[in-house]
C-alpha positions as CSV (number, residue, x, y, z in Angstrom):
1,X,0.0,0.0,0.0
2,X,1.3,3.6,-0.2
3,X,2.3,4.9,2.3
4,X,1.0,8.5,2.0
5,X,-2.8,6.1,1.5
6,X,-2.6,4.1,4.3
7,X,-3.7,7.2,7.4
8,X,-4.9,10.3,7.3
9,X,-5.9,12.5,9.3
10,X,-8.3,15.4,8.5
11,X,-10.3,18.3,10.4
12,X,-13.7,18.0,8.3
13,X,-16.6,16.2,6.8
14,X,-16.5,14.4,3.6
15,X,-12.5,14.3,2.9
16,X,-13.5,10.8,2.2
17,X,-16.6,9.5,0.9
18,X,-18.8,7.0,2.6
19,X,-18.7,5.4,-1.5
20,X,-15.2,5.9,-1.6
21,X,-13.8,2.5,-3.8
22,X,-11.1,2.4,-1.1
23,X,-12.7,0.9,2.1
24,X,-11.5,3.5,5.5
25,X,-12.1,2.9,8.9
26,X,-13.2,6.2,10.6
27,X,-12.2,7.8,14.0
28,X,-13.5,11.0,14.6
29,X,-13.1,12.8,17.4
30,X,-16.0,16.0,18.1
31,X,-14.3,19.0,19.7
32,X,-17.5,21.3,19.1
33,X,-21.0,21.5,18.5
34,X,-23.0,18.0,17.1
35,X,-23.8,15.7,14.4
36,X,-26.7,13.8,14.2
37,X,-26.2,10.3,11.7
38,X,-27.7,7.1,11.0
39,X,-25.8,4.1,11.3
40,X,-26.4,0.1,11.0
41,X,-30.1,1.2,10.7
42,X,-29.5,3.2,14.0
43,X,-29.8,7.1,15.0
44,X,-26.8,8.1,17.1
45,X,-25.8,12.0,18.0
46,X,-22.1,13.1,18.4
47,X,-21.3,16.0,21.2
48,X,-18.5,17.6,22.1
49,X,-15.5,15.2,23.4
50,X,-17.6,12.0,21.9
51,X,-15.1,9.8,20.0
52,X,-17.1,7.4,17.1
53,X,-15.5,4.7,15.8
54,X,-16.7,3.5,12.4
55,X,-15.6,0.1,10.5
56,X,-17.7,-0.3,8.2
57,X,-18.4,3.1,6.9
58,X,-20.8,2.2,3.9
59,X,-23.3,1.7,6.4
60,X,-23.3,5.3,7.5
61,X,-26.6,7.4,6.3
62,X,-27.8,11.0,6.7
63,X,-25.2,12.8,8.2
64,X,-26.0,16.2,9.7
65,X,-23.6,18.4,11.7
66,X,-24.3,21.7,13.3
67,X,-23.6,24.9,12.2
68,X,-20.1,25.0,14.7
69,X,-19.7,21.5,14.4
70,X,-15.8,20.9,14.8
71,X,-13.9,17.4,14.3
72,X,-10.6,15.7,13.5
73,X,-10.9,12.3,12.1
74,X,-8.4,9.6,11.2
75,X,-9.1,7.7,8.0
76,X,-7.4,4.3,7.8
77,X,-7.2,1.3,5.5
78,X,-8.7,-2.1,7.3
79,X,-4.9,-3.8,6.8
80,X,-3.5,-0.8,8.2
81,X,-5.4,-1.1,11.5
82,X,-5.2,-4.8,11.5
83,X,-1.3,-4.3,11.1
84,X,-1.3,-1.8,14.4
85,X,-3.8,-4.0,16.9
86,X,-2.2,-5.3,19.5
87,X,-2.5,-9.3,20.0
88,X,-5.6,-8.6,22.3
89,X,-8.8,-10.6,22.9
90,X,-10.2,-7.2,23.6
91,X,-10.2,-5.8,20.1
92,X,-13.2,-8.3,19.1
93,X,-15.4,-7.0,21.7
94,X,-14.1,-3.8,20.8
95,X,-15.4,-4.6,17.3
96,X,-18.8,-6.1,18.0
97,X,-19.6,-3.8,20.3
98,X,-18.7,-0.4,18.1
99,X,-20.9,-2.0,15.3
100,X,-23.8,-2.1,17.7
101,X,-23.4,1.5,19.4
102,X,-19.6,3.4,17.7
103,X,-20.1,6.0,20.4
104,X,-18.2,6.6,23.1
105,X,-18.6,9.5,25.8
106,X,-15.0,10.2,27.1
107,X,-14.2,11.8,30.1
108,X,-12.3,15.3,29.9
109,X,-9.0,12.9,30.9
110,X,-9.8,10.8,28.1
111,X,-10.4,14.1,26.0
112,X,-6.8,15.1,26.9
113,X,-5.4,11.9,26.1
114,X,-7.5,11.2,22.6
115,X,-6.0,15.0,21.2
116,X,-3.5,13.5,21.9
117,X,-3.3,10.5,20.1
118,X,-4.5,12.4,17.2
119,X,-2.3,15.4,17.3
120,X,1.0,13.0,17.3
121,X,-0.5,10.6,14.6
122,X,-1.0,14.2,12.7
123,X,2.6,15.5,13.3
124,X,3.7,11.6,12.6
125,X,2.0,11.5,8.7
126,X,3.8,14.9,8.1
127,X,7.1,14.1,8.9
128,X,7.5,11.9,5.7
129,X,11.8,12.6,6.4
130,X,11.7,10.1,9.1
131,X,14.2,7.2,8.5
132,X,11.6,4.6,10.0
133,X,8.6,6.3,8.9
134,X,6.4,3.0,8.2
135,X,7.4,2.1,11.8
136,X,6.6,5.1,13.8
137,X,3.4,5.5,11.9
138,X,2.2,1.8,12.8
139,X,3.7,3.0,16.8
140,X,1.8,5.6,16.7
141,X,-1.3,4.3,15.4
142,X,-0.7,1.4,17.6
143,X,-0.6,3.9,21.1
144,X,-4.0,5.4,19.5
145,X,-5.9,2.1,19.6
146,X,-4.9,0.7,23.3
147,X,-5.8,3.9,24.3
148,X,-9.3,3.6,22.6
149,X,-9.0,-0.1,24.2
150,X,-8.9,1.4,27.4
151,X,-12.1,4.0,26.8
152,X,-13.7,1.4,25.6
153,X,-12.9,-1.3,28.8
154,X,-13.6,1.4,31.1
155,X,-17.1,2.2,29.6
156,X,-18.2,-1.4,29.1
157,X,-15.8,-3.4,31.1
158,X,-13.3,-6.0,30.7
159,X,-13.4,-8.7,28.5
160,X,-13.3,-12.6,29.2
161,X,-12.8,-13.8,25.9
162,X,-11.1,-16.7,25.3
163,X,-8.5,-17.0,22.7
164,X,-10.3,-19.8,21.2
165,X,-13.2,-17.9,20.8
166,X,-11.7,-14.9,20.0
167,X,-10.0,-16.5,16.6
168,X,-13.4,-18.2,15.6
169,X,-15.2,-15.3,15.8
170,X,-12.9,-12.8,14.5
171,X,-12.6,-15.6,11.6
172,X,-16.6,-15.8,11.5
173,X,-17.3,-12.1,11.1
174,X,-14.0,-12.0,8.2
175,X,-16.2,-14.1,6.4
176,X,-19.3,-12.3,6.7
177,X,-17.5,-8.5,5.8
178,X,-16.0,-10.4,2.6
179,X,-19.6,-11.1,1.5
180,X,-20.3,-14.7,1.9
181,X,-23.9,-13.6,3.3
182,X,-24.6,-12.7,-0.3
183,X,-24.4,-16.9,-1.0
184,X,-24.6,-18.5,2.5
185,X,-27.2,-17.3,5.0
186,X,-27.4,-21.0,6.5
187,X,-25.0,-20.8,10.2
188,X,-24.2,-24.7,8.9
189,X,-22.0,-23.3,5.7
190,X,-20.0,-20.9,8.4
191,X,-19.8,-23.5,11.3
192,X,-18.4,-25.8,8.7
193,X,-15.7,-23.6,7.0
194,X,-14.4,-23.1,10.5
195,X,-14.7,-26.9,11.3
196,X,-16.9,-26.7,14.4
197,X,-20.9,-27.5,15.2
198,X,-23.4,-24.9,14.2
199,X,-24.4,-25.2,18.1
200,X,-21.2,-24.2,18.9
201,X,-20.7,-21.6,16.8
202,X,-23.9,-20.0,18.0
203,X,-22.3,-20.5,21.8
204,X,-19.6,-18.8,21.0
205,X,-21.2,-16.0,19.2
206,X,-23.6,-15.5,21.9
207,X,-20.7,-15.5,24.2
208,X,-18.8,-13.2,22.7
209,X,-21.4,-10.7,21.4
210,X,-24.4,-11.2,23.1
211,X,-26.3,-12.8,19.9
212,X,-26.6,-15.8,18.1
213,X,-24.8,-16.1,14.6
214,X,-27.8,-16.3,12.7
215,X,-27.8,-12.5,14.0
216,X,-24.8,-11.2,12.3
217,X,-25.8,-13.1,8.9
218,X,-28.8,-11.9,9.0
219,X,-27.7,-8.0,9.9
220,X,-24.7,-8.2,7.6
221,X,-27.3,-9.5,4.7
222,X,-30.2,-6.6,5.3
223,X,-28.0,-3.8,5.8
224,X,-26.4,-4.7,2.3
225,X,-29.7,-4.9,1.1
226,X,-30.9,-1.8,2.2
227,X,-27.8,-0.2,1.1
228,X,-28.7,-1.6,-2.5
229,X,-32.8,-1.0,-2.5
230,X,-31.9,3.3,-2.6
231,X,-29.6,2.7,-6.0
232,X,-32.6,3.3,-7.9
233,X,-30.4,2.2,-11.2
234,X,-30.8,-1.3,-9.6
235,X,-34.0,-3.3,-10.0
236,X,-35.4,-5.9,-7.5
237,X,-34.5,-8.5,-9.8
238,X,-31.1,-8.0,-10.1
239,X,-30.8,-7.2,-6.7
240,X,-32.8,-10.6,-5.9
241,X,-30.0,-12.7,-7.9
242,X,-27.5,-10.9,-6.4
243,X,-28.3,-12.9,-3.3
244,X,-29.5,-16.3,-4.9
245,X,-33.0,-15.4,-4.0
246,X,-34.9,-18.3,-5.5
247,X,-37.7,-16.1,-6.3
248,X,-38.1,-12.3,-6.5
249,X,-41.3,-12.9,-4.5
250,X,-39.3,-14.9,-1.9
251,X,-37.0,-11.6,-1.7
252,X,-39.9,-9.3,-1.0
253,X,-41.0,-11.1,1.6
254,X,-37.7,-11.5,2.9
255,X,-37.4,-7.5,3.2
256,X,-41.0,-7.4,4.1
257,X,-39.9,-9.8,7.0
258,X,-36.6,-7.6,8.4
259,X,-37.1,-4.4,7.3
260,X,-41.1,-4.3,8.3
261,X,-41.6,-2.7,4.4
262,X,-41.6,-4.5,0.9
263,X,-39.2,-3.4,-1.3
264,X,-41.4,-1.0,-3.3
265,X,-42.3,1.0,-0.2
266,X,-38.5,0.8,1.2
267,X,-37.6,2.5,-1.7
268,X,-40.0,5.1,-1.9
């Protein structure tokens, strides 16, 4: 990856698109006013010294800051994070949990400390002379995350997760953000591609997150669905068949059933 692609970090809006072709992770920290924005099919609202964490940034809808709303965010690729994450069990609670609710209400210490954490990762990008720049970047970005670790475990507690677990899950959800919902909404197909039961899996997932795996297939599934029904250029059809849909009436029903419209009235 280049190196000048990998981080960024920015003081406004829209920098990057939520429909950039290049997928982002998003960290933004509020240092004034609000923003109001939809995401995972949820309404959440940002206030000054919130930090939101954001994987999965196609998901994100309706974004509406204040008039004063202020902000420095740091973009980074997926394998750039994945690089800087410390061998923890905690960062797949971490994840689960920030898909469900990416808000966190810091403390002014943690305030302090997460301006921090962005003004050195700012200063660190810039200083593109640096002998080891690669390295520092990842140290950097590294100090940034078990920081958030620590927000995070101090807002929702410590985890308990097993390494076992940890790997099957983190291997589980892999599966689901590369799109095998779109062919495989059966728990059977996962559990066996990770060679355990489908009981177990389901254990584990309900361990781990709080809910079952047919839960994360089935969220992973609609909110891609959704995403699709507003392209208007697409029709049901070929949205339908993009999810082996045995029937375009088996798909309406099937959006009728999650998303409590059919797909006519979703769209409108």
């Amino acid at each position: 990856m280049d190196k000048q692609r990998d981080i960024l970090v920015v003081d406004k809006l829209g920098i990057v698109r939520t429909d950039s072709e290049e997928e982002y992770l998003a960290h933004l920290l509020c240092l004034g006013g609000s923003c109001r924005y939809r995401f995972n099919e949820r309404d959440f609202d940002l206030h000054t010294g919130d930090l939101s964490i954001i994987r999965k940034r196609k998901m994100i809808e309706k974004m509406e800051p204040s008039d004063d709303f202020q902000c420095k965010i740091i973009y980074a690729k997926p394998g750039f994070i994945e690089l800087c994450t410390p061998q923890s069990n905690y960062g797949m609670k971490g994840q689960l949990a920030l898909f469900l609710n990416p808000v966190m209400h810091l403390t002014p210490e943690q305030q302090i400390i997460c301006r921090r954490d962005f003004e050195i990762l700012e200063a660190r990008i810039k200083d593109t002379e640096h002998r080891f720049y690669r390295e520092i970047l990842i140290n950097s970005m590294q100090t940034a995350i078990l920081d958030f670790f620590d927000f995070h475990a101090r807002i929702y507690g410590e985890s308990d997760i097993s390494t076992q677990n940890a790997s099957i899950m983190s291997r589980f959800l892999k599966m689901l953000e590369n799109g095998s919902f779109r062919e495989h909404r059966e728990v059977t197909y996962y559990a066996d591609c990770l060679c355990v039961t489908s009981k177990y899996l389901s254990e584990v997932s309900k361990k781990v997150s709080g809910y079952a795996a047919n839960y994360w297939i089935n969220r992973y599934t609609i909110l891609e669905i959704s995403r699709l029904l507003r392209d208007k250029s697409l029709t049901f059809v070929q949205i339908s068949d993009m999810f082996g849909f045995s029937s375009p009436a088996y798909f309406s029903r099937y959006v009728q059933r999650n998303l409590g419209l059919n797909p006519t009235d979703y769209r409108e």
